[in-house]
MARTI-402609 format. One record per residue: residue in three letters; x negated, y, z of N, C-alpha, C, CB in turn. Coordinates in steps of 0.05 Angstrom, whole numbers, plus 5000, padded with zeros to 4 digits. Glycine has a CB too. Example, Ala and Ser with C-alpha at 12.3 -4.5 7.8 and 13.67 -1.06 7.14 Angstrom:
! MARTI-402609
<ala, <4736, 4886, 5156>, <4754, 4910, 5156>, <4736, 4934, 5156>, <4774, 4911, 5181>>
<ser, <4743, 4955, 5142>, <4727, 4979, 5143>, <4742, 5001, 5157>, <4718, 4988, 5114>>
This chain:
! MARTI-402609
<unk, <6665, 7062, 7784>, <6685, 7067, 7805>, <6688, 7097, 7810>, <6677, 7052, 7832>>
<unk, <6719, 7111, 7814>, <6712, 7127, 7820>, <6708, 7137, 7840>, <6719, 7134, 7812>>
<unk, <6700, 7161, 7850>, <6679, 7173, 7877>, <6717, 7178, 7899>, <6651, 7221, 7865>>
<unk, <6715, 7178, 7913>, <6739, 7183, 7936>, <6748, 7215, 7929>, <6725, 7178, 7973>>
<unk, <6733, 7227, 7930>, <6738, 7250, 7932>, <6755, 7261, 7904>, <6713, 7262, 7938>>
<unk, <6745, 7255, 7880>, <6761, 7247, 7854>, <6791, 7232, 7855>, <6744, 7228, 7840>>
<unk, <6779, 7213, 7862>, <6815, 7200, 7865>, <6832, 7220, 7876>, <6819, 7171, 7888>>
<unk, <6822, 7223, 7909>, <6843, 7240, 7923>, <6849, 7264, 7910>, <6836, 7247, 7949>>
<unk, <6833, 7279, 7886>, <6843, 7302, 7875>, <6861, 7294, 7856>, <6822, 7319, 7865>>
<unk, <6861, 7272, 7837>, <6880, 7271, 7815>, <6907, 7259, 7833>, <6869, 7249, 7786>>
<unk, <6912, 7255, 7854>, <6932, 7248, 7866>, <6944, 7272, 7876>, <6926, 7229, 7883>>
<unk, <6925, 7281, 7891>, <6932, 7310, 7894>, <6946, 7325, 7878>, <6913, 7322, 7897>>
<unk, <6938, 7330, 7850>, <6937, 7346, 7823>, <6968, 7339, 7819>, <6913, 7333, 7796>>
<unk, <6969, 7302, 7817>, <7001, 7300, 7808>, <7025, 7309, 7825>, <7007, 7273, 7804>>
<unk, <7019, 7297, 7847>, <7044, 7304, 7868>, <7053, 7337, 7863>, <7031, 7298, 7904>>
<unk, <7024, 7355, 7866>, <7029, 7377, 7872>, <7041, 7396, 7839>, <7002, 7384, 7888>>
<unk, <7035, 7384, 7823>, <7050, 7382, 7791>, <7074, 7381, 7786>, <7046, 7361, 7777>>
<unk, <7085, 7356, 7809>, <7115, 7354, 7808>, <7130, 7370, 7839>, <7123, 7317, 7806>>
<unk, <7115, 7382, 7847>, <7127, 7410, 7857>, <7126, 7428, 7846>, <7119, 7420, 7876>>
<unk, <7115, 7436, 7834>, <7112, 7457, 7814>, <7131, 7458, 7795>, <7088, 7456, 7801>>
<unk, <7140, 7438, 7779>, <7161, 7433, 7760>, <7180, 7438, 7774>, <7163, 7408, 7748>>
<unk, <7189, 7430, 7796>, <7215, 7428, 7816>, <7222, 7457, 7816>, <7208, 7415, 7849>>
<unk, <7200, 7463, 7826>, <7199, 7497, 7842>, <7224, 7511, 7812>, <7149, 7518, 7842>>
<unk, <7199, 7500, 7793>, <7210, 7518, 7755>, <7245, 7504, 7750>, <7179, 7497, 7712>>
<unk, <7248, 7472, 7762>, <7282, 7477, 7758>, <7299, 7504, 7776>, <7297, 7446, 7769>>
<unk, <7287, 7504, 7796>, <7305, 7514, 7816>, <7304, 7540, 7808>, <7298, 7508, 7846>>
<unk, <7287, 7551, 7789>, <7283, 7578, 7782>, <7296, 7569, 7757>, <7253, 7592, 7782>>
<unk, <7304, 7561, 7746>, <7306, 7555, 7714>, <7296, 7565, 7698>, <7324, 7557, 7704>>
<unk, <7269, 7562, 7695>, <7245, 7569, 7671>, <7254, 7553, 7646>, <7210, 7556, 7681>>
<unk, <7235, 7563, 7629>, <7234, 7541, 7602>, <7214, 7522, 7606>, <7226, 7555, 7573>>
<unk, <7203, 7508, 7593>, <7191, 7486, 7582>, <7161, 7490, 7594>, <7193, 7485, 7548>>
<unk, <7146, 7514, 7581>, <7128, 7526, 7583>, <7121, 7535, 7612>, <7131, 7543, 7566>>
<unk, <7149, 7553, 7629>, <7148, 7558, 7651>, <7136, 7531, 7671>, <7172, 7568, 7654>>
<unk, <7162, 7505, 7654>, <7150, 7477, 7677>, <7116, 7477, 7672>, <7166, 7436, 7664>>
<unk, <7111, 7477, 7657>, <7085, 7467, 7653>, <7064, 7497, 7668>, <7081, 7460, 7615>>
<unk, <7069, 7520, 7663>, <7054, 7536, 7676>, <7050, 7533, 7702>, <7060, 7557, 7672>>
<unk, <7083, 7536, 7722>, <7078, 7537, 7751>, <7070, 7504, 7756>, <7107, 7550, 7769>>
<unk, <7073, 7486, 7745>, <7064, 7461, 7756>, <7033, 7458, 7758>, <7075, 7438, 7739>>
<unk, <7026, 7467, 7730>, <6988, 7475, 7736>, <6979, 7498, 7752>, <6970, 7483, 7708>>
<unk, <6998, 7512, 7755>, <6984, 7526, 7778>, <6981, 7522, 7807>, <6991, 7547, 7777>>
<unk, <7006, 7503, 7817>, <7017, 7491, 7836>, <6989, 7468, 7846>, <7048, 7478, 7823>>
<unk, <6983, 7458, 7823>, <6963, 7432, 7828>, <6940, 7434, 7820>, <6970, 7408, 7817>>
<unk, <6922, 7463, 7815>, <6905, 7458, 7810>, <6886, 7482, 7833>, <6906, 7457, 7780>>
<unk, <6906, 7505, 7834>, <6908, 7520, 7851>, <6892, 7526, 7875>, <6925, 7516, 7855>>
<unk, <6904, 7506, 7894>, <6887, 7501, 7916>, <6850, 7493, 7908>, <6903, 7474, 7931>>
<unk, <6850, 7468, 7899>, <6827, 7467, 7889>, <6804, 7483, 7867>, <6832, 7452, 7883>>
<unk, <6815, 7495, 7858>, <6802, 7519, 7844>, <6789, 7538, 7862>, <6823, 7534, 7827>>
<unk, <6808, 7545, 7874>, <6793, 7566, 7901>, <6775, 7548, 7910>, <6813, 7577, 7929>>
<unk, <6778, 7522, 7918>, <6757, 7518, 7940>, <6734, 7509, 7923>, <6766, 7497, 7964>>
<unk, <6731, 7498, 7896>, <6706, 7503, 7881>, <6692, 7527, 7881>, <6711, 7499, 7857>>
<unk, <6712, 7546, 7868>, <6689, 7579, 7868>, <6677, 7578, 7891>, <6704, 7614, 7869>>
<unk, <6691, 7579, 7926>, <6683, 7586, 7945>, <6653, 7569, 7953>, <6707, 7585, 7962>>
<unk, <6659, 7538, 7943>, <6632, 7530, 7947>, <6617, 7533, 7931>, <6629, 7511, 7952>>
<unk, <6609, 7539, 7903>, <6598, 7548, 7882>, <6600, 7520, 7865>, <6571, 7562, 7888>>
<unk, <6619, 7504, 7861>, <6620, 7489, 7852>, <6630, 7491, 7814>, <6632, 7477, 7873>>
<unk, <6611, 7498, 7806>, <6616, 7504, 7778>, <6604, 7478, 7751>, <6601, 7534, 7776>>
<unk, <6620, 7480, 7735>, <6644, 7491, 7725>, <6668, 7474, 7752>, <6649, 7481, 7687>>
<unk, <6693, 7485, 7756>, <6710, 7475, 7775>, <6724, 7444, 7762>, <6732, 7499, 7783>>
<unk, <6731, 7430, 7782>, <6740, 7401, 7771>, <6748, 7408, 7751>, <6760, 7384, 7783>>
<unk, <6772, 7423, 7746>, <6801, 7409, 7724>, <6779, 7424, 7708>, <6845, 7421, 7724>>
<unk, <6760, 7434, 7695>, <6753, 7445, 7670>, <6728, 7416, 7667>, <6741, 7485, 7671>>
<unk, <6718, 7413, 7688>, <6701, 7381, 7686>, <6711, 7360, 7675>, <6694, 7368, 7712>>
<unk, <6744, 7358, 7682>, <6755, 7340, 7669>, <6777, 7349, 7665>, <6755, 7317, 7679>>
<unk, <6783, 7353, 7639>, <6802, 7364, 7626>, <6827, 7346, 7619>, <6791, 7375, 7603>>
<unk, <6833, 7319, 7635>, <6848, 7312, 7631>, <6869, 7308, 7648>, <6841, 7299, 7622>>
<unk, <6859, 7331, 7681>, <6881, 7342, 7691>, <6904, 7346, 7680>, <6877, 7359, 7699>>
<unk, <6896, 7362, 7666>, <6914, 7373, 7646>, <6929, 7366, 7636>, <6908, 7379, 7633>>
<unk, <6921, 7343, 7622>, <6942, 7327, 7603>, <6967, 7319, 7641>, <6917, 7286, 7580>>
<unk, <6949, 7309, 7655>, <6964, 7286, 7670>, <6988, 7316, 7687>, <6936, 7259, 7699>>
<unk, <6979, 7334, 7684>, <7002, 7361, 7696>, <7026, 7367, 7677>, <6985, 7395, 7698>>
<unk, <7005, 7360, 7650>, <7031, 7365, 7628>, <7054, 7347, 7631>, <7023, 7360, 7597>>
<unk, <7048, 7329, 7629>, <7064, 7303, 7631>, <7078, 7295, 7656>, <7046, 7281, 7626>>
<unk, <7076, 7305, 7672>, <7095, 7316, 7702>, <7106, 7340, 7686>, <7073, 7329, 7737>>
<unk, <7106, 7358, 7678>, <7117, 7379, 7681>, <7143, 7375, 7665>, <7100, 7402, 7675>>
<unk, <7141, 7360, 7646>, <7150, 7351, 7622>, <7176, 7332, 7632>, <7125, 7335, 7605>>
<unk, <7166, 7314, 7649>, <7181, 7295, 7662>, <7205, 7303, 7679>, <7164, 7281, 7677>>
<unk, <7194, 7322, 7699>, <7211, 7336, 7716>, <7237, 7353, 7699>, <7192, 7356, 7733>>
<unk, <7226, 7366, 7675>, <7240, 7383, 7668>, <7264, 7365, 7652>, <7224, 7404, 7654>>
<unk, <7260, 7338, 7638>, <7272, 7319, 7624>, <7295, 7301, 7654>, <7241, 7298, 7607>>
<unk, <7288, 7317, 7678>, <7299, 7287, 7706>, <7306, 7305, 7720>, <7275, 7262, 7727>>
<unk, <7296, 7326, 7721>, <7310, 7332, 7748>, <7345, 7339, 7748>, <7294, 7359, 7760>>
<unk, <7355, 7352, 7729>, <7381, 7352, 7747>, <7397, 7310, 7751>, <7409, 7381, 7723>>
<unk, <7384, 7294, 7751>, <7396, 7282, 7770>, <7389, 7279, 7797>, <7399, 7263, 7762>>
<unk, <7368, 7297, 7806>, <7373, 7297, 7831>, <7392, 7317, 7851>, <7350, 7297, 7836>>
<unk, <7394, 7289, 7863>, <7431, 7300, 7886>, <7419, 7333, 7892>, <7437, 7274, 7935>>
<unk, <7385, 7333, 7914>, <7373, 7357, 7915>, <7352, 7362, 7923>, <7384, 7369, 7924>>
<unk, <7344, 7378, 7894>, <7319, 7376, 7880>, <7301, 7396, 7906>, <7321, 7390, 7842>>
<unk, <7307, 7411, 7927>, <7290, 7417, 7943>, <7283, 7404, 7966>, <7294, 7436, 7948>>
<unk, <7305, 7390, 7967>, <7292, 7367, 7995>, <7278, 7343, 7985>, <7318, 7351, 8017>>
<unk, <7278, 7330, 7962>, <7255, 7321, 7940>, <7228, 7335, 7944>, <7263, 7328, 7908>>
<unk, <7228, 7363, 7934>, <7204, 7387, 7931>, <7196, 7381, 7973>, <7224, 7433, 7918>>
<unk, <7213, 7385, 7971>, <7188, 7379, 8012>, <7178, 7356, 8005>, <7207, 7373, 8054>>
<unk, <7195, 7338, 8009>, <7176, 7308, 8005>, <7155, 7299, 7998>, <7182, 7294, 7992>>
<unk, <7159, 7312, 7975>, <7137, 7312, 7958>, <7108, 7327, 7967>, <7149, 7325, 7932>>
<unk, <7120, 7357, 7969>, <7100, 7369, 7976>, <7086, 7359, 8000>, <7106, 7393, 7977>>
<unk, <7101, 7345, 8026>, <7090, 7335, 8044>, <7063, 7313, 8039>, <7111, 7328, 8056>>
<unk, <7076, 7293, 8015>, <7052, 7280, 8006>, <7034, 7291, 7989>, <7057, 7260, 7995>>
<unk, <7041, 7312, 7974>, <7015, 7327, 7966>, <6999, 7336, 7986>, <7020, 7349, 7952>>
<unk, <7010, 7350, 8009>, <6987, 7353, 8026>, <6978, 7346, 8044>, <6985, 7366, 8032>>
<unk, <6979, 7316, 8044>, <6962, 7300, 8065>, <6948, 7283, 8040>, <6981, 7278, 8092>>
<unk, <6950, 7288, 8020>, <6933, 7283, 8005>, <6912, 7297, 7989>, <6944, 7274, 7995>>
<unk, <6912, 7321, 7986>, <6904, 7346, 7983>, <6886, 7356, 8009>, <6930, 7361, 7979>>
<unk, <6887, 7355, 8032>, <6870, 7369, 8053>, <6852, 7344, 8052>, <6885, 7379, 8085>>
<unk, <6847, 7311, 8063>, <6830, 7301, 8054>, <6812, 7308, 8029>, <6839, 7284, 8053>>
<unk, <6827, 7316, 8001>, <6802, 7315, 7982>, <6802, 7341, 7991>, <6802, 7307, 7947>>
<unk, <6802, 7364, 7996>, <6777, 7384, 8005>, <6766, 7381, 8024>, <6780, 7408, 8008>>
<unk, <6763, 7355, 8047>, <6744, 7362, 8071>, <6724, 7330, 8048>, <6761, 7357, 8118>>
<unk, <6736, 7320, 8037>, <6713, 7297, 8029>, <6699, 7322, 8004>, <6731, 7257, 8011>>
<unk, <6706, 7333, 7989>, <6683, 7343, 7969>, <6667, 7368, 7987>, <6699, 7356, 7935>>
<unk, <6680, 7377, 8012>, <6667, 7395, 8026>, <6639, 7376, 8046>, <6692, 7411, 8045>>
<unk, <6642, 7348, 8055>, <6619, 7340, 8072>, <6614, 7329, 8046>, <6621, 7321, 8102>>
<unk, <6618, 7328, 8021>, <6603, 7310, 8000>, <6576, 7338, 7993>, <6630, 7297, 7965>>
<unk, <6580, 7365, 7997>, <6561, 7386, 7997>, <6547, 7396, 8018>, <6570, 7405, 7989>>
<unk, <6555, 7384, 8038>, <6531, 7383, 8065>, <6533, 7407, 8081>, <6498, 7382, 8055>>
<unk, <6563, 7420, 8081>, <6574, 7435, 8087>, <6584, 7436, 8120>, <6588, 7435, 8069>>
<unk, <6573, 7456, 8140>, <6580, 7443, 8166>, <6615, 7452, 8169>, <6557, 7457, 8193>>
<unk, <6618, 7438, 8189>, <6640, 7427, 8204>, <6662, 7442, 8199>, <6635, 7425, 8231>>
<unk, <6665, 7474, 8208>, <6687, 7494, 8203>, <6685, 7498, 8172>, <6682, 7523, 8221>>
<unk, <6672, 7495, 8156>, <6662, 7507, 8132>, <6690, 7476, 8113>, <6612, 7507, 8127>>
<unk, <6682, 7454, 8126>, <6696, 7431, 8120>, <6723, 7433, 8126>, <6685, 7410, 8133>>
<unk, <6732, 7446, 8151>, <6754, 7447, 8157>, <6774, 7471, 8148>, <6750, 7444, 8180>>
<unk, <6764, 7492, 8139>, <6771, 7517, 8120>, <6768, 7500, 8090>, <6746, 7548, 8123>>
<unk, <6759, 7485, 8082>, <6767, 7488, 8054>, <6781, 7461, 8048>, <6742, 7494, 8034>>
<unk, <6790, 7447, 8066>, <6809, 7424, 8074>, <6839, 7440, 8073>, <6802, 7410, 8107>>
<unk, <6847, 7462, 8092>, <6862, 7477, 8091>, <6862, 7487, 8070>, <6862, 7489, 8106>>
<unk, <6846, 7499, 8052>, <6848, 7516, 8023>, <6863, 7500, 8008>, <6819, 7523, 8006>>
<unk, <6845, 7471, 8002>, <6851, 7462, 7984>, <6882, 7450, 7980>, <6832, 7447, 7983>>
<unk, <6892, 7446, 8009>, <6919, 7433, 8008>, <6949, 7457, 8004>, <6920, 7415, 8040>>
<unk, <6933, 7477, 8019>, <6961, 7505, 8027>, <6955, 7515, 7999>, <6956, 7537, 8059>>
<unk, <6941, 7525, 7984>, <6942, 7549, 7966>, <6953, 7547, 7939>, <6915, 7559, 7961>>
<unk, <6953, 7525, 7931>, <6969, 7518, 7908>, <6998, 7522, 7909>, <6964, 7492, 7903>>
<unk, <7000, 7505, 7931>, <7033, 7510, 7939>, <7046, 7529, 7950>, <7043, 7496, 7953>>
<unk, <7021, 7560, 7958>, <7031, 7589, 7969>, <7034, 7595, 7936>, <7005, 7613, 7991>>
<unk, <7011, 7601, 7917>, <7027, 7603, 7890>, <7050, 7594, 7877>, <7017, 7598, 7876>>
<unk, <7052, 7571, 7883>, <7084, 7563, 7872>, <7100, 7571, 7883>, <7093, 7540, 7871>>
<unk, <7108, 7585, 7904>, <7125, 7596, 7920>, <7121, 7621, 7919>, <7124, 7588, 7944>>
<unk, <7106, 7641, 7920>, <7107, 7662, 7914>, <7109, 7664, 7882>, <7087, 7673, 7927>>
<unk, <7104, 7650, 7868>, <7109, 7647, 7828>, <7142, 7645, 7826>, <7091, 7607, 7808>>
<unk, <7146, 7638, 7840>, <7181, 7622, 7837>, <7204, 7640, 7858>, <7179, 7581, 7855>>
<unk, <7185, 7664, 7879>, <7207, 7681, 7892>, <7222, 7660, 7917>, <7231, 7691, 7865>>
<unk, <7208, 7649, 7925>, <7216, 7626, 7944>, <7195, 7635, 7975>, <7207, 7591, 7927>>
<unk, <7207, 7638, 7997>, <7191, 7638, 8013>, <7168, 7618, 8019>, <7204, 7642, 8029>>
<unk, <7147, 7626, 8018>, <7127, 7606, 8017>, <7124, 7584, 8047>, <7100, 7624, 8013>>
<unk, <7126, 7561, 8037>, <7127, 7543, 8064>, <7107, 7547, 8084>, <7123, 7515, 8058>>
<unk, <7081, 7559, 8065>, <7060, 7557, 8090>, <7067, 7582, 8106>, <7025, 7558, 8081>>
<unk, <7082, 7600, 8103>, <7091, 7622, 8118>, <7115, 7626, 8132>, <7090, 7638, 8106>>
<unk, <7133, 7607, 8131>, <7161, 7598, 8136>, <7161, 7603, 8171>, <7167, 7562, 8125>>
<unk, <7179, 7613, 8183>, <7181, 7621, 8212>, <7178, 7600, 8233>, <7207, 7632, 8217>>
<unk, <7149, 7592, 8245>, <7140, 7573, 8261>, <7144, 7542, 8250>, <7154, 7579, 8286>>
<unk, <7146, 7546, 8218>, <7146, 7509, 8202>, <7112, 7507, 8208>, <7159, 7504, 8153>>
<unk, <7114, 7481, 8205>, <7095, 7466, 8214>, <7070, 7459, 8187>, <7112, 7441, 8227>>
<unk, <7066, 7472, 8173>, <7047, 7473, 8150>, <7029, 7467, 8153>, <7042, 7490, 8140>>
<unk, <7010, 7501, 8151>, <6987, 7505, 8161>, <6968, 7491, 8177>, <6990, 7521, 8169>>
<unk, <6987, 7491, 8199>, <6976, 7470, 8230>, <6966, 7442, 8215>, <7010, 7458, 8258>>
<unk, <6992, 7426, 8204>, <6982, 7399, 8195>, <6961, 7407, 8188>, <6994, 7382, 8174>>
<unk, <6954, 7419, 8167>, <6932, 7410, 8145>, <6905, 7423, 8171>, <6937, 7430, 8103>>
<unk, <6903, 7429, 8185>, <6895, 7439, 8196>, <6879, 7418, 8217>, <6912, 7455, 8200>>
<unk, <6899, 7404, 8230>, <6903, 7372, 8252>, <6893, 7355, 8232>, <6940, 7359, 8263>>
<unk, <6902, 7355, 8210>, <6884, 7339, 8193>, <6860, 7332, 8193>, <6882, 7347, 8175>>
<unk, <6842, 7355, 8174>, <6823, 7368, 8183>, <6801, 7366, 8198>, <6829, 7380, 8188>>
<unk, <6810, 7361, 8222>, <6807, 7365, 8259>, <6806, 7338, 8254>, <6834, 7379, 8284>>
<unk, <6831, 7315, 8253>, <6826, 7289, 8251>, <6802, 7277, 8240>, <6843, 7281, 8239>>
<unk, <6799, 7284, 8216>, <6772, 7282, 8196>, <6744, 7281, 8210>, <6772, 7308, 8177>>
<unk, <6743, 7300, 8220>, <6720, 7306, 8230>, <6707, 7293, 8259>, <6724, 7333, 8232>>
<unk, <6735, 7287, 8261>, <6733, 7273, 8299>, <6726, 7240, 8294>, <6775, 7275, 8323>>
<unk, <6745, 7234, 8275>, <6736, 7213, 8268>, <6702, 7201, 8256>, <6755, 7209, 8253>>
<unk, <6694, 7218, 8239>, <6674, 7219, 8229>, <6648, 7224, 8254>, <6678, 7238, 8206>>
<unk, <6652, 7238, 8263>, <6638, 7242, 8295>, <6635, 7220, 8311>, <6654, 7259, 8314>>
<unk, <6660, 7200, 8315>, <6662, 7189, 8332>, <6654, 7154, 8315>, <6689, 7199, 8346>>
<unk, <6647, 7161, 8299>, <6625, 7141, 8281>, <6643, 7122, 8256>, <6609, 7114, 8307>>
<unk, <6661, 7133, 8247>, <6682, 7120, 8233>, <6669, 7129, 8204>, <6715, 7129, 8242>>
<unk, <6669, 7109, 8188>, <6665, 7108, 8160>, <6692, 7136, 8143>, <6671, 7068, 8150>>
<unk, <6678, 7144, 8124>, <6689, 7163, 8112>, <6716, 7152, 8096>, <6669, 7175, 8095>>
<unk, <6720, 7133, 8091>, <6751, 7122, 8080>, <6766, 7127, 8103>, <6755, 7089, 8071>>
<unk, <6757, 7118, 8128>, <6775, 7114, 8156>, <6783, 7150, 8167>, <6750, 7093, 8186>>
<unk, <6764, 7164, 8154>, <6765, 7191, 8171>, <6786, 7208, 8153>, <6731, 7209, 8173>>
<unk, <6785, 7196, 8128>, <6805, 7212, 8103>, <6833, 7204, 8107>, <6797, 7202, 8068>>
<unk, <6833, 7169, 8111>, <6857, 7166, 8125>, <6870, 7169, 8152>, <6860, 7149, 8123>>
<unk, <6857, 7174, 8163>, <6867, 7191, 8195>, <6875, 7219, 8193>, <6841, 7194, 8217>>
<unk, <6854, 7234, 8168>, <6860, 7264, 8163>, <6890, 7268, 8144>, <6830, 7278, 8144>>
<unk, <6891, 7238, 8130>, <6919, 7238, 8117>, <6942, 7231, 8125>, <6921, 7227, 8099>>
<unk, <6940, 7218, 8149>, <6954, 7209, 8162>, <6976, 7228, 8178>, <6939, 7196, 8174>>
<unk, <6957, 7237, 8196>, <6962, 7265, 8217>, <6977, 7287, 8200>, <6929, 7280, 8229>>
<unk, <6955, 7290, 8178>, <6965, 7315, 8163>, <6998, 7308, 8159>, <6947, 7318, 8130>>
<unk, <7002, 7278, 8147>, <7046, 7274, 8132>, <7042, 7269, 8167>, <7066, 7230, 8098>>
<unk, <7041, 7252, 8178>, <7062, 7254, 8206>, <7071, 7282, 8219>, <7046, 7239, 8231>>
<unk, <7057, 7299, 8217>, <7062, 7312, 8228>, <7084, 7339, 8213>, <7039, 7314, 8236>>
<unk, <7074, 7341, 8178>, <7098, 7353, 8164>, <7129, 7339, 8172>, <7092, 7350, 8130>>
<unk, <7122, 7310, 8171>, <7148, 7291, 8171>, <7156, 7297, 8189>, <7149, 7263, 8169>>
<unk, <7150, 7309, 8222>, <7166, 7315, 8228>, <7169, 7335, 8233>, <7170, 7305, 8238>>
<unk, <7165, 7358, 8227>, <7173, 7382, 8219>, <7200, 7386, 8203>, <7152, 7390, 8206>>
<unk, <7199, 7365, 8184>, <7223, 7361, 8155>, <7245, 7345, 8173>, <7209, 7336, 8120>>
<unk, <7240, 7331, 8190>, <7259, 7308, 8193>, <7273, 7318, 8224>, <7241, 7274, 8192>>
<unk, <7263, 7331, 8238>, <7261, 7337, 8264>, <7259, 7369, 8270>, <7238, 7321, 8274>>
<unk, <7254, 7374, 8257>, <7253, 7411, 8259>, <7229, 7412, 8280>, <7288, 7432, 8274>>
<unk, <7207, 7404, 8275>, <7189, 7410, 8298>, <7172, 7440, 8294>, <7168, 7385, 8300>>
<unk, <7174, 7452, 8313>, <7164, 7484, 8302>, <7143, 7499, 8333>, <7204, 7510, 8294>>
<unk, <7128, 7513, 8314>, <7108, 7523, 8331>, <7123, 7551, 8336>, <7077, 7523, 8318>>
<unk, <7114, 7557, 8364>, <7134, 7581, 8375>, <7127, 7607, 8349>, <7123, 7593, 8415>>
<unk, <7144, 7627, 8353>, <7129, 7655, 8338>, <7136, 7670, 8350>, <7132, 7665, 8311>>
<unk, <7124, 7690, 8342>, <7117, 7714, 8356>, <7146, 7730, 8365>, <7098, 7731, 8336>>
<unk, <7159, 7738, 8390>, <7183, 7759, 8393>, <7179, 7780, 8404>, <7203, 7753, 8405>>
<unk, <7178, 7802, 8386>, <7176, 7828, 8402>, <7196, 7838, 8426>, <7178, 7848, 8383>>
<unk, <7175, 7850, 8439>, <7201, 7850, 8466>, <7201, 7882, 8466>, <7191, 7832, 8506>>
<unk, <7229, 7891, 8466>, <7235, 7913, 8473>, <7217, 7941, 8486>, <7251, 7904, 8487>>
<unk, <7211, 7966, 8476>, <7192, 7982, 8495>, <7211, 7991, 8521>, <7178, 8011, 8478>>
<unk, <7199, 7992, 8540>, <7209, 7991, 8576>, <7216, 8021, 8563>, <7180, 7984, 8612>>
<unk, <7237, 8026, 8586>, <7247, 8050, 8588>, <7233, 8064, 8612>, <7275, 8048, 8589>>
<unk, <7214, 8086, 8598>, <7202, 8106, 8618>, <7205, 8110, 8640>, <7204, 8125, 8614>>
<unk, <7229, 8114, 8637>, <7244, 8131, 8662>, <7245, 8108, 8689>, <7281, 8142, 8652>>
């Protein structure tokens, strides 16, 4: 069987694969391009948060058949996408389920290393935002996790927070991943669907001296 934390990464891996490809239509790359920014898109996040825990060699080189399964998204997208009506409100969608699927597998392989609580909740966030800040900064696209008071970061964040509360409050680790996955899309969804936005920052004018 495989371990939870596994599953949730090759799910992770794909979704965030076929943002990556998306990202490469909307840029119009070649072939190569789909396949580059889509592995970097989905493997991304998780890579960092292996080094950071010293988790060596990192998944996708453990199992090298990430790889194949990124190729074969990248491949796909680039063969489909122009029938979509539009291929960036797809790319949210998507990415929304990449990352409520994505911040679970970094807080499960983070308490699977006995890692306390904030340490769990930083690489929950790593694992879900950073892939998809590279594909966005790879592609010249403002990066979502930086987008003017969108609601990103926070999810994966509430996630996270979910995860942990649950697990605290004596809930089996399937129940705490799905609460952390839960929170994490409800809360993008409505961000996407509803414009829900966290205030930002407005500079106010310097007073006149006089």
């Amino acid at each position: 069987m495989i371990p939870v934390a596994t599953a949730l990464d090759y799910g992770s891996v794909v979704i965030f694969a076929l943002t990556g490809a998306l990202a490469a239509s909307r840029s119009q790359l070649d072939l190569a391009g789909f396949v580059f920014v889509a592995a970097l898109t989905a493997v991304g996040g998780g890579t960092v948060r292996d080094v950071l825990l010293g988790r060596m060699p990192v998944f996708w080189v453990q199992r090298p058949e990430y790889m194949v399964l990124i190729a074969i998204a990248a491949v796909a997208v680039f063969f489909t996408a122009h029938l979509l009506e539009s291929r960036y409100r797809v790319l949210l969608w998507l990415d929304a389920c990449a990352l409520s699927v994505a911040v679970p597998a970094g807080v499960a392989v983070t308490l699977a290393t006995g890692h306390p609580a904030i340490v769990v909740l930083i690489m929950g966030v790593v694992t879900g935002t950073v892939g998809g800040l590279m594909r966005d900064v790879l592609c010249n696209e403002v990066p979502l996790t930086l987008k003017q008071g969108e609601l990103y970061l926070s999810c994966a964040f509430a996630g996270g927070a979910m995860a942990l509360l649950a697990g605290w409050a004596g809930f089996g680790l399937p129940t705490a991943l799905l609460a952390c996955a839960g929170v994490t899309f409800a809360l993008r969804a409505g961000s996407i669907l509803w414009g829900w936005k966290l205030p930002v920052y407005r500079p106010h004018p310097p007073r006149d001296p006089s």
